[in-house]
Structures are given as structure tokens and as C-alpha cells.
C-alpha positions as CSV (number, residue, x, y, z in Angstrom):
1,X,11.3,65.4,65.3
2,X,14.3,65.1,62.8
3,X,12.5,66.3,59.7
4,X,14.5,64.4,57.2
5,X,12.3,60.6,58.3
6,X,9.7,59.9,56.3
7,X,6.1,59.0,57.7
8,X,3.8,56.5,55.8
9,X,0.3,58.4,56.3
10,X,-2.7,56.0,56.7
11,X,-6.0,57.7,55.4
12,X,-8.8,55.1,57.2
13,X,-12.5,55.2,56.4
14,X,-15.7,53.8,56.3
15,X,-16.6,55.9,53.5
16,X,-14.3,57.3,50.3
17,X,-11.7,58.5,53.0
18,X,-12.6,62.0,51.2
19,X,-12.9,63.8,54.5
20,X,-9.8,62.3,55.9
21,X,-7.4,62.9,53.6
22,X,-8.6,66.7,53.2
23,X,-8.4,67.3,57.1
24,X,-5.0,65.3,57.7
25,X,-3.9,67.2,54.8
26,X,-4.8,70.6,55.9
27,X,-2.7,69.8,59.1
28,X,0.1,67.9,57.4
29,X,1.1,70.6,55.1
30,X,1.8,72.9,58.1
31,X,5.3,70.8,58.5
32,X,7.9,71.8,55.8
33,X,10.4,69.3,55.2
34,X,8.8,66.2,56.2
35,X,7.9,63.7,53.7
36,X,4.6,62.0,53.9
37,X,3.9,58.5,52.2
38,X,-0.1,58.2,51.7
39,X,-1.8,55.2,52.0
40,X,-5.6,55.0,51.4
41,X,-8.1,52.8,53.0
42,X,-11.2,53.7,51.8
43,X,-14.5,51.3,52.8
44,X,-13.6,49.9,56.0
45,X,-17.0,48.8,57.4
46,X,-16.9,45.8,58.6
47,X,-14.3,43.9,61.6
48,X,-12.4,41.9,59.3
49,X,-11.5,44.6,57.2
50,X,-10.5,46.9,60.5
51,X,-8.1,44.1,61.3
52,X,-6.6,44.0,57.6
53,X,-5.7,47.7,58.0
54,X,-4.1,47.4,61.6
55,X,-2.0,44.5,59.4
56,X,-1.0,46.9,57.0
57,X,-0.4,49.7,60.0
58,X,2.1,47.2,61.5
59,X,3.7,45.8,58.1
60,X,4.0,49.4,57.7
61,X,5.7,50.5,61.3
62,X,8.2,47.1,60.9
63,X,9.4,48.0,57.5
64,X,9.9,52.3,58.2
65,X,11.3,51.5,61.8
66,X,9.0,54.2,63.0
67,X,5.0,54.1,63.6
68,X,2.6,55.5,61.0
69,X,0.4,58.4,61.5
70,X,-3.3,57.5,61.5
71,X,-6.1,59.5,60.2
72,X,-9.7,57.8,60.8
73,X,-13.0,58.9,60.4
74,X,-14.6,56.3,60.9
75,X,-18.1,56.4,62.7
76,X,-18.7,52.9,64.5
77,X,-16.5,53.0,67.7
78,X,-15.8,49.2,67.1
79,X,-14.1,49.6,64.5
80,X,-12.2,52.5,65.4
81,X,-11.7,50.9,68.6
82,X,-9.7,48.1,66.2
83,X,-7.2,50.7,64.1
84,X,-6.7,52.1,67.5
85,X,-4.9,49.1,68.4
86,X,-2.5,49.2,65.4
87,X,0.9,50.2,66.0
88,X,0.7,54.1,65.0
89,X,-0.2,57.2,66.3
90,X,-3.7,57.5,65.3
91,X,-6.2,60.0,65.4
92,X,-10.2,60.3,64.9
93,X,-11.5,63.0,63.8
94,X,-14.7,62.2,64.4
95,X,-14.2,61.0,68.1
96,X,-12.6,64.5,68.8
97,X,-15.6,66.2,67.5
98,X,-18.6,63.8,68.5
99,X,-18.4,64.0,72.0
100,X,-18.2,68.0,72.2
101,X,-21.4,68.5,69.8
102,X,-23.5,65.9,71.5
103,X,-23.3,68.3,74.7
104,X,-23.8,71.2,73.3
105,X,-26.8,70.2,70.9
106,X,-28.2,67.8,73.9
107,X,-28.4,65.6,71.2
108,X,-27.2,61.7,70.5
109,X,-25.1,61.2,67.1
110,X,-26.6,58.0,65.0
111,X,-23.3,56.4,64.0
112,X,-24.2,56.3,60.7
113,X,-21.6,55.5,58.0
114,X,-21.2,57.9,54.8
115,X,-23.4,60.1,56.0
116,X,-21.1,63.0,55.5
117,X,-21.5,62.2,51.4
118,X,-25.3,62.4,51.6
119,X,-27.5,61.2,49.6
120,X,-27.8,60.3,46.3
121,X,-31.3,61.7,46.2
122,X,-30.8,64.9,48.4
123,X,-31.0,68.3,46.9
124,X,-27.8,69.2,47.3
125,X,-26.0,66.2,45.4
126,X,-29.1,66.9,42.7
127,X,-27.5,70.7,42.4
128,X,-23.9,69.8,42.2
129,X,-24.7,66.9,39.4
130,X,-26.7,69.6,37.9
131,X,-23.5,72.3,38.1
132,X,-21.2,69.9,36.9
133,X,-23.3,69.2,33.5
134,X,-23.6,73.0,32.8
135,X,-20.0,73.5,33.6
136,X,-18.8,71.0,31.4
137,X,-21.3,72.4,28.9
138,X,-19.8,75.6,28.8
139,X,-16.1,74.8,28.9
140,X,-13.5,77.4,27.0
141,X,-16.3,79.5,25.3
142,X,-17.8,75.8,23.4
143,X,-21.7,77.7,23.8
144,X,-23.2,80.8,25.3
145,X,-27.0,79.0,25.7
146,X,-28.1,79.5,28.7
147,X,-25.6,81.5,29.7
148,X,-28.2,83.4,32.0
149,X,-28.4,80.7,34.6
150,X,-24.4,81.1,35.4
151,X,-23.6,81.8,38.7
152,X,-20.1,82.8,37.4
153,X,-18.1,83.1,34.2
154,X,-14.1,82.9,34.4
155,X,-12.1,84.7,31.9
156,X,-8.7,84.7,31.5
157,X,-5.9,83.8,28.6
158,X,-5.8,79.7,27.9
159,X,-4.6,77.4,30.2
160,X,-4.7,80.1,32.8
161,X,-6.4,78.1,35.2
162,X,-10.1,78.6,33.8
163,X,-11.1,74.9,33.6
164,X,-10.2,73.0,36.9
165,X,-11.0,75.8,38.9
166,X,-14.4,75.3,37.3
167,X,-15.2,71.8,37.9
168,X,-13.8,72.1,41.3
169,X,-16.4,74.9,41.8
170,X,-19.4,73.0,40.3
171,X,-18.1,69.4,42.4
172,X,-17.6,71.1,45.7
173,X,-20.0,73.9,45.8
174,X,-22.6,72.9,43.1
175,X,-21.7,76.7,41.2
176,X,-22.3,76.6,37.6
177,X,-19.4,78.1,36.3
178,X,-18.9,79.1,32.4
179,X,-15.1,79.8,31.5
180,X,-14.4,82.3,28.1
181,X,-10.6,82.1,26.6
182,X,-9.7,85.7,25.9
183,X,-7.9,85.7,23.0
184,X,-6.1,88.0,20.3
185,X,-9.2,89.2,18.4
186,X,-10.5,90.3,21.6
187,X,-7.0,92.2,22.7
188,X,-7.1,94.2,19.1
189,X,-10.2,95.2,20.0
190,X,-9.7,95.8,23.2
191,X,-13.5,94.8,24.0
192,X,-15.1,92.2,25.6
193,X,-16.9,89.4,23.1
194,X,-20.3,90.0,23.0
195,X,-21.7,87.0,23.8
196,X,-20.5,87.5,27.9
197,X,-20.6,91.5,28.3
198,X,-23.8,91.5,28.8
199,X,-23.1,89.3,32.0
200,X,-20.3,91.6,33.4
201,X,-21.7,91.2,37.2
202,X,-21.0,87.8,36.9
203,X,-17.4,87.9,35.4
204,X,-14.4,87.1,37.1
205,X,-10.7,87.2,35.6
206,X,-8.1,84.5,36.1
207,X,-4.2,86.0,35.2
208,X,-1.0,83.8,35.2
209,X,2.8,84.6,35.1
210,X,3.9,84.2,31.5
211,X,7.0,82.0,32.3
212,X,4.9,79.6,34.6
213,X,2.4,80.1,31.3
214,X,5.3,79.2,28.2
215,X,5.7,76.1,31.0
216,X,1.9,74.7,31.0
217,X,1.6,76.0,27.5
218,X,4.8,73.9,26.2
219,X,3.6,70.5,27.4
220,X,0.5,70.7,25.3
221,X,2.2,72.4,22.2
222,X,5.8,72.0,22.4
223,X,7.9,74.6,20.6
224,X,4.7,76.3,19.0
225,X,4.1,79.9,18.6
226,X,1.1,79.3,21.2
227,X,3.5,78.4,24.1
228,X,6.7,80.7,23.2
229,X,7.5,83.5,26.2
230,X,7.1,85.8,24.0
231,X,3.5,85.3,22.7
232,X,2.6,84.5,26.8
233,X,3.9,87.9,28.2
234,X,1.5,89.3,24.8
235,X,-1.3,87.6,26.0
236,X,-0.9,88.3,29.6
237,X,-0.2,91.6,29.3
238,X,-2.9,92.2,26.9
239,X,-5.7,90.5,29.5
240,X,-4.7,92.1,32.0
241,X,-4.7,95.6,30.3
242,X,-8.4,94.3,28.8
243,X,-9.5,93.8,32.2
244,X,-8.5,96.7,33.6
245,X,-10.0,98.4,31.0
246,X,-13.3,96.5,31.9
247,X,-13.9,97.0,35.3
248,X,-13.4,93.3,35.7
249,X,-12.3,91.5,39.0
250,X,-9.4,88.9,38.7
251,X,-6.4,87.5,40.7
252,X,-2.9,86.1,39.5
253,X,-3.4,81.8,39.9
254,X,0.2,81.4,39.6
255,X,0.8,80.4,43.0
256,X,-2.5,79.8,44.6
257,X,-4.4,76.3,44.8
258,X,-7.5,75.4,43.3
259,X,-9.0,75.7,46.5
260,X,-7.7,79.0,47.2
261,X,-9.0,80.6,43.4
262,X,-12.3,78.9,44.1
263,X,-12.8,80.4,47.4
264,X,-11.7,84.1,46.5
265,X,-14.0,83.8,43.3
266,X,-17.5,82.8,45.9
267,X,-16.1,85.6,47.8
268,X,-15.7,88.4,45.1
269,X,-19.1,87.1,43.2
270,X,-20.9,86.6,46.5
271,X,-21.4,83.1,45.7
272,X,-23.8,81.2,48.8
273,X,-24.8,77.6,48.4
274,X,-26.9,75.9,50.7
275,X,-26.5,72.3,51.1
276,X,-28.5,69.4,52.7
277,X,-27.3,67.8,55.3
């Protein structure tokens, strides 16, 4: 494939497309160098509106000279059965996975449409509503109430990475997730505050190149004190030297997802969430 085309990407669901776009990106991002155009279709539960994709699919395949890639997950083979007759190269996630788990569970699959989303009265969409209040609760040090009923605390130097890897971990896993700024009272004396030590099994350090740092820092407070080099290899330095000092876990998020931080941090904290189904 000559790597320098680039593929409009059709994300097709009967739900939020959610699932779609996560899988079809997981595999997409395996191929440096080719450009992928996105294009969402979220909702697509009826016939008329299967045909208005396959419309777009084809508008799409005329005006790239070269057929779209299709991702579906859509549920109700009639539908599917529609987008599969669009002029792309399509695949179904669930269609390649359906089949194989009905054999082996000896079990028939409903067809149901958004179940994978669950229920807006299930536990587990209860827990992660619940997580995402107490995170947002607890953001950058605001209040240490209730601090207790954390399932983690992130620590690290501002706009290290503290905040988004926090909501991600209360949306996707339901974790309530405090984050603390260390800052330059706490480097002088080279102590933890007080308000978190006593919760040290359930601290985990975020760290951050100070370049890529003076970089995030400079687009909030251009040419301040806060975001000069200088001031970000002080701080960096300083954490990191704090929690070493401390016996506390942390990783460097300069180069690593959201995905990947959250993931390590369940993994060092020993993090388990059950969900509903």
C-alpha cells in the first residue's frame, strides 16, 4: 500500500460509535505514515439511516478515488448487512466476535443495541458517576475531606499530567482519584504535606521532562516565572528527589498516553473494578 494516500475512516454505530473508534484505533495506529481522515456516525438504528451512511461511504470513495475503510459495530445484521454494501472495505467487529462466543458459551446473542454502554441504572455506571464527582471534588489539592475513601492520590509538579489522567480514571474505570500539586514549600521542606502522608499506600507520583513542561506551562502563563526552563528543571528535579526520598511510586508521562499512565497506576496501586454487564 503506497503509504503516502490518505484513507477517510468511517466509525459506524448504533450506539455513540465509542467502541468503534477505540478498536479501529488500536489497530490503525499500528501503520506509521498513513493518514487517516475520521468520520463519525454515531446512532444508526434504523434502515434509512444505514442507507444515508452507505451515501456518504460512496460520496466519500468518488471524491478520494479510493474506498473508505469501515469500522461497524453495529448489532442488527440488517443494518450491517446495508453498510456492507457501501463501496468500502468494511469490517464488524461484532460479527467477527459473535459467531465464535455463541459456540463456545452454547448460548444465543440478543442483538440488542447499546448494550455495551449499560445502563443508566446499573451499578457500575452508578460507581463511575459516583468516581467522577469525587474526582472532580478533589482536583489539584482544592480539599482533603474524605480523602479516606480514595482509591488513589496522584502527585506530581503542575500540569504534569495529574488531572486528565484522573478523570480518565474515574470515567473508564469508576477509580476515585484525588491529585496533590507538589510545590516549592513542599521541596524546602523536603516532606510530604500533611494532609496526604498519612495515605502514602495510596500515592502515586506523575514526573514530566522540564522542556516538554516550560512547553505546557507557557501556553497557560506565557513568559511567567511559572513556565521558564529554568524554574521546570527546579521543580522536576526537586519532585523527583522528594519522591525518592519518600518511598513513593511514580513514572515520567512525557511520552506515554492517558491510557497508558492510567493503566500502570491500577497496576502499581492494585486497583480492581468490577463492572456490570
Amino acid at each position: 500500500m503506497n503509504s503516502s494516500i490518505n484513507r477517510t475512516v468511517f466509525y459506524i454505530s448504533d450506539g455513540t460509535g465509542i467502541t468503534a473508534e477505540t478498536m479501529a484505533h488500536s489497530l490503525l495506529t499500528q501503520f506509521e505514515g498513513v493518514k487517516f481522515r475520521p468520520v463519525r456516525a454515531p446512532f444508526i438504528d434504523s434502515e434509512e439511516k444505514a442507507h444515508a451512511a452507505v451515501a456518504r461511504i460512496n460520496e466519500a470513495a468518488q471524491r478520494d478515488g479510493i474506498r473508505p475503510i469501515v469500522f461497524t459495530t453495529l448489532v442488527d445484521g440488517k443494518l450491517s448487512a446495508i453498510v456492507h454494501q457501501a463501496d468500502a472495505f468494511c469490517l464488524s467487529f461484532f460479527e467477527s466476535f459473535l459467531a465464535p462466543l455463541e459456540a463456545e458459551l452454547g448460548a444465543v446473542c440478543n442483538h440488542s443495541v447499546g448494550k455495551s454502554h449499560g445502563s443508566t441504572n446499573s451499578t457500575g455506571y452508578q460507581s463511575r458517576i459516583d468516581a467522577i464527582n469525587y474526582t472532580l471534588a478533589h482536583d489539584d489539592g482544592i480539599t482533603d475531606r474524605n480523602l479516606m475513601e480514595a482509591d488513589v492520590i496522584l502527585v506530581g509538579v503542575s500540569r504534569c499530567g495529574k488531572t486528565p489522567t484522573s478523570l480518565y480514571l474515574a470515567m473508564q474505570f469508576g477509580v476515585k482519584a484525588a491529585n496533590f500539586p507538589l510545590i516549592p514549600e513542599d521541596f524546602e521542606r523536603m516532606k510530604l504535606p500533611s494532609t496526604i502522608e498519612r495515605y502514602r499506600e495510596k500515592l502515586f507520583g506523575l514526573t514530566i521532562d522540564p522542556e516538554r513542561l516550560s512547553q505546557i506551562r507557557e501556553e497557560r502563563r506565557p513568559n511567567s516565572k511559572y513556565a521558564s526552563l529554568a524554574n521546570c528543571q527546579y521543580e522536576v528535579h526537586e519532585a523527583e528527589k522528594l519522591m525518592r526520598r519518600e518511598g513513593i511510586r511514580w513514572l515520567d508521562s512525557s511520552s506515554k498516553s492517558i491510557e497508558e499512565i492510567s493503566t500502570t497506576v491500577m497496576q502499581e496501586v492494585r486497583i480492581e473494578r468490577s463492572e456490570d454487564f
